[in-house]
C-alpha positions in Angstrom: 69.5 75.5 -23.3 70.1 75.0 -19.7 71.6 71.8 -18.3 68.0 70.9 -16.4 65.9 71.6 -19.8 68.6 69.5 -21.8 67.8 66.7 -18.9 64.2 66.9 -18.8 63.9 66.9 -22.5 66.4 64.3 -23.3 67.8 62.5 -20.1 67.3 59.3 -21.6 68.2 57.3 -24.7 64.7 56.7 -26.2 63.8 60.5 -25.6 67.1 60.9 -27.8 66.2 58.5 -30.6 62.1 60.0 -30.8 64.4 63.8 -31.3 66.5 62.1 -34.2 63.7 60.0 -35.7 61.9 63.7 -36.0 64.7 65.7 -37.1 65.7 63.2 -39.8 62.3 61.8 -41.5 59.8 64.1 -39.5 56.3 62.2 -39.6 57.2 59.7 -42.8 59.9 57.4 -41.5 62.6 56.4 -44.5 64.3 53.3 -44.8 68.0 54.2 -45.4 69.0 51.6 -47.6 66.6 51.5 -50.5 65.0 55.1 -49.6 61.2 52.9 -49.3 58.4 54.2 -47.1 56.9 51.1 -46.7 58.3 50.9 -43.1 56.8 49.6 -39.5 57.8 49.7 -36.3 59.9 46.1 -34.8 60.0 45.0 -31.4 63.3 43.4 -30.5 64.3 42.1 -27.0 66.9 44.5 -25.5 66.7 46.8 -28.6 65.1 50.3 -28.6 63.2 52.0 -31.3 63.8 49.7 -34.7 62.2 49.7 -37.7 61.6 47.1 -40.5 61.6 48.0 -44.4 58.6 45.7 -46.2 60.7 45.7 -49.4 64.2 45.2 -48.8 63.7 43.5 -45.8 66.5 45.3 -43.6 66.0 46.4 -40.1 67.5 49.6 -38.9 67.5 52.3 -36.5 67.7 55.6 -37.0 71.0 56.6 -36.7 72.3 54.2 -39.5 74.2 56.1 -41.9 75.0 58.9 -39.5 78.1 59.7 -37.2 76.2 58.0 -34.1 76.2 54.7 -36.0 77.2 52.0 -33.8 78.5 54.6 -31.3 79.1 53.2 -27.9 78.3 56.3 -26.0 74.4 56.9 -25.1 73.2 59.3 -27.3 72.3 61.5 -23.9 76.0 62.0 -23.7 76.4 63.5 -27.1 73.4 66.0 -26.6 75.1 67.1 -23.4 78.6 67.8 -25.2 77.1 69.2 -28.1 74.4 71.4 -25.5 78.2 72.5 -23.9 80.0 73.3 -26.8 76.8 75.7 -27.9 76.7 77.3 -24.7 80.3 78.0 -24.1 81.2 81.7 -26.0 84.6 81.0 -25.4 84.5 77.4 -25.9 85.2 74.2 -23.2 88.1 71.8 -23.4 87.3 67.9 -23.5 89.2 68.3 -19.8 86.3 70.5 -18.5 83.5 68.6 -20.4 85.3 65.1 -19.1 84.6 66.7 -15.6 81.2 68.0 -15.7 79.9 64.5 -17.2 82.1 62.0 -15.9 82.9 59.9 -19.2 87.3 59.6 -20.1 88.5 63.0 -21.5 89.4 61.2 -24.9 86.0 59.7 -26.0 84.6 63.4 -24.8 87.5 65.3 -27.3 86.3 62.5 -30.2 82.6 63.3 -29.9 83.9 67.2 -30.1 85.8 67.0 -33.0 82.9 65.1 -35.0 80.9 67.8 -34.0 83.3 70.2 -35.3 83.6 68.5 -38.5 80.0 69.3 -38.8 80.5 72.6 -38.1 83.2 73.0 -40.6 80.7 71.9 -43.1 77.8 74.8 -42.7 79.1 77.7 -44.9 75.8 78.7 -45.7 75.6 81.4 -48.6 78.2 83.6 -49.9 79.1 86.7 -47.9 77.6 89.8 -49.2 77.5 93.3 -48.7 80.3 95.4 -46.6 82.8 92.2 -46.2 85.4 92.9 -43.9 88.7 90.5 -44.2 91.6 90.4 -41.9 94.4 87.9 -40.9 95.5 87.1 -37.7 98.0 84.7 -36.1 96.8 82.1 -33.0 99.4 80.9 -30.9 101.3 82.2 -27.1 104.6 83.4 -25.9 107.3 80.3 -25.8 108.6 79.8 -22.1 111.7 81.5 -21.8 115.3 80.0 -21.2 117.1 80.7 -18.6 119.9 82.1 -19.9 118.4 85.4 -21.8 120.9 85.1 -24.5 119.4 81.6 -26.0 115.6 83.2 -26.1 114.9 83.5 -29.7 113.7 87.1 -30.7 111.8 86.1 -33.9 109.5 83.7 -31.7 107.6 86.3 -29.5 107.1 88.4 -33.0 103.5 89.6 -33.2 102.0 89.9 -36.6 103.2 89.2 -40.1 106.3 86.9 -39.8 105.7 85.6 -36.9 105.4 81.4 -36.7 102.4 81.3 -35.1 99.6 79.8 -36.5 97.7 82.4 -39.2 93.9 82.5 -39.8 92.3 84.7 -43.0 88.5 85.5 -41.9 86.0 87.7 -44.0 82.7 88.4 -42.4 79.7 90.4 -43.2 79.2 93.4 -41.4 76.3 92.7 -39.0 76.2 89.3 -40.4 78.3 86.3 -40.5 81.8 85.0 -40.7 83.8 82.4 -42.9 87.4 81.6 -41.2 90.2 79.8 -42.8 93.7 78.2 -41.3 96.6 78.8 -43.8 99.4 77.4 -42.3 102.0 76.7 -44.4 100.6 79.0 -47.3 102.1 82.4 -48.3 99.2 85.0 -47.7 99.6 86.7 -51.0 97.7 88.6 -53.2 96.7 85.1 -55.1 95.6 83.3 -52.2 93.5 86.1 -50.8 92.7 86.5 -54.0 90.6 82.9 -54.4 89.2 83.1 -50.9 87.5 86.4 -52.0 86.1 85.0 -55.0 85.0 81.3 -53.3 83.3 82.9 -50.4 82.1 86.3 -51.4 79.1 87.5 -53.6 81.7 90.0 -55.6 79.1 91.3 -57.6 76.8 92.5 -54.7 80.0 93.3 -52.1 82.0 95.6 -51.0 85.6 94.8 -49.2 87.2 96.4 -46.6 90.7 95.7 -45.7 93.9 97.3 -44.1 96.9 98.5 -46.1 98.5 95.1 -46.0 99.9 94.3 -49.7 98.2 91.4 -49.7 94.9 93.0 -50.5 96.4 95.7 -53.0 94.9 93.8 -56.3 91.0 93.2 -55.0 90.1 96.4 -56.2 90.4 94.1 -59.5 87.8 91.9 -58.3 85.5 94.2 -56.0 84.6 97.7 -54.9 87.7 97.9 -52.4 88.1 100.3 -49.5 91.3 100.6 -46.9 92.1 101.5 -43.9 95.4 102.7 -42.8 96.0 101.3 -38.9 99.0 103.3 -38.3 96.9 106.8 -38.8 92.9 105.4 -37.7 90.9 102.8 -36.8 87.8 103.3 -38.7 87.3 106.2 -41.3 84.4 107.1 -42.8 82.9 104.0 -42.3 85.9 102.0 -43.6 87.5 99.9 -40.3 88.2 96.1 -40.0 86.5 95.9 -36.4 83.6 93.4 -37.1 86.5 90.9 -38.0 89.0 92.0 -35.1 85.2 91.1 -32.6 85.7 88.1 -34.4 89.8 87.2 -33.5 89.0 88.5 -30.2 86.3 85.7 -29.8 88.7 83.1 -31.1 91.5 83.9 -29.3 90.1 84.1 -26.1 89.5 80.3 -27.0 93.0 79.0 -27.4 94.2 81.3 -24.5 91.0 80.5 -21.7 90.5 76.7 -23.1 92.7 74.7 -25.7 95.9 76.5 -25.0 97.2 74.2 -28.0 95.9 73.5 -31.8 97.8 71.1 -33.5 98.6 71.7 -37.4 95.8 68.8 -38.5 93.1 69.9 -36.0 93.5 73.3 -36.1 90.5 73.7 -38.6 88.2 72.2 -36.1 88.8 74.6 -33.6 88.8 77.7 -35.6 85.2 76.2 -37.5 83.9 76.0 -33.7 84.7 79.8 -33.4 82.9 80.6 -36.5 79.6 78.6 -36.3 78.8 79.9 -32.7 79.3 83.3 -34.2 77.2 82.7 -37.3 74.4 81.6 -34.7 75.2 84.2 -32.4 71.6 86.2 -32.8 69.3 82.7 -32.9 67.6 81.2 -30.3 69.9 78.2 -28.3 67.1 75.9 -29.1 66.9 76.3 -32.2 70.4 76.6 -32.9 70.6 72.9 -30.9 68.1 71.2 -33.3 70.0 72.5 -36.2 72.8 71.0 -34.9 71.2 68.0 -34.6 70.4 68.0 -38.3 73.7 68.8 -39.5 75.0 65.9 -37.5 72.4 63.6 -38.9 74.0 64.3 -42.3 77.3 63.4 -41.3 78.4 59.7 -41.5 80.9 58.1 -39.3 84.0 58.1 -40.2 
């Protein structure tokens, strides 16, 4: 959705509140507390769009129970960040956002991190089909000393042993994605082991994997294929590229926007990646209103 349709549909607080009050009770408003029906509109001096429940007696609005309870932000502002994190393929930092909106950079990098957390929530179904998984590692180059000799070697390692931050993904092919940060866990054959099982269909799947010894025991659990990157790329149909499209995405990310994850919010960032790519093939409206409803489900924390 374009910035102009975004203000022409919702510039304004009560256009906001009708768009919730649709997406959460659709034509049979709910009271919240005691789940009654028996619900009527209330005027209130200064106060926009309340309701009153007949048997418990509580007013409310609609967005009690939700993240944007008792939010001081207009709701306008959310839709915009959320309508800018959707439309972003690469993502936008909160500095960016800060500056197209003109609200502080920290209220804009709270509203994005709820939002995330929402994201984070919609797995969906389990993967099925030709599964791809890979691992990859998120993180830059340290700056360098000046003296050469007191530049650690082991820092700028790429790959496997390197301390940058690792990411296990599996994604359909031609379908979607479920990324996981594993930092501080040993990317054995266990561990890979229980993602497979917790987010694949392994009756109805087949994986696909490089010739890391991580993977050498799913054969156990699913039909297995591997591909050797030191000889090919793909092979027969057997290849890892859906998921390296995928890394390429998220990676792009850190490097063009965030430049930084820290351990705790790490998560956030790499669900971000992974819902826009889920939603890649739907249309931005539609993916906006389901947002909408996945926040609505979300209380504040």
């Amino acid at each position: 959705m374009t910035i102009f349709e975004l203000l022409k549909k919702y510039g304004t607080q009560q256009q906001c509140i009708d768009l919730l009050e649709t997406a959460r009770w659709g034509d049979k408003p709910i009271c919240p507390y005691c789940e009654s029906d028996k619900v009527s509109r209330k005027t209130e001096k200064n106060r926009q769009s309340r309701w009153q429940c007949s048997k418990c007696q509580k007013s409310y609005s609609v967005t009690v129970g939700t993240i944007f309870h008792h939010t001081h932000l207009e709701l306008p502002y959310w839709f915009a960040i959320l309508n800018y994190m959707l439309n972003a393929k690469k993502s936008l930092s909160s500095y960016q956002i800060s500056r197209e909106i003109g609200i502080r950079q920290p209220t804009v990098l709270s509203v994005q991190n709820r939002i995330r957390e929402a994201m984070a929530g919609d797995q969906g179904t389990l993967l099925r089909g030709i599964v791809e998984m890979d691992e990859t590692y998120i993180g830059g180059k340290p700056r360098k000393s000046n003296f050469r000799d007191d530049d650690d070697g082991d820092e700028n390692k790429r790959g496997r042993g390197t301390k940058k931050l690792p990411v296990v993904g599996m994604v359909e092919r031609g379908g979607k994605v479920v990324a996981k940060v594993m930092n501080g866990v040993k990317l054995g054959a266990e561990t890979l082991g229980n993602l497979v099982t917790k987010y694949v269909d392994v009756a109805k799947s087949h994986l696909m994997t490089d010739d890391y010894s991580g993977y050498n025991r799913m054969s156990v659990i699913l039909p297995h294929s591997v591909i050797n990157h030191s000889i090919a790329f793909c092979f027969n149909g057997v290849h890892t590229n859906t998921a390296e499209c995928f890394w390429s995405l998220l990676k792009r990310a850190w490097f063009g926007s965030h430049h930084h994850y820290s351990d705790g919010n790490a998560y956030l960032y790499v669900a971000e990646a992974a819902y826009k790519f889920n939603n890649r093939k739907e249309d931005d409206k539609e993916t906006f209103m389901d947002m909408i409803k996945n926040l609505l489900k979300f209380k504040r924390s």
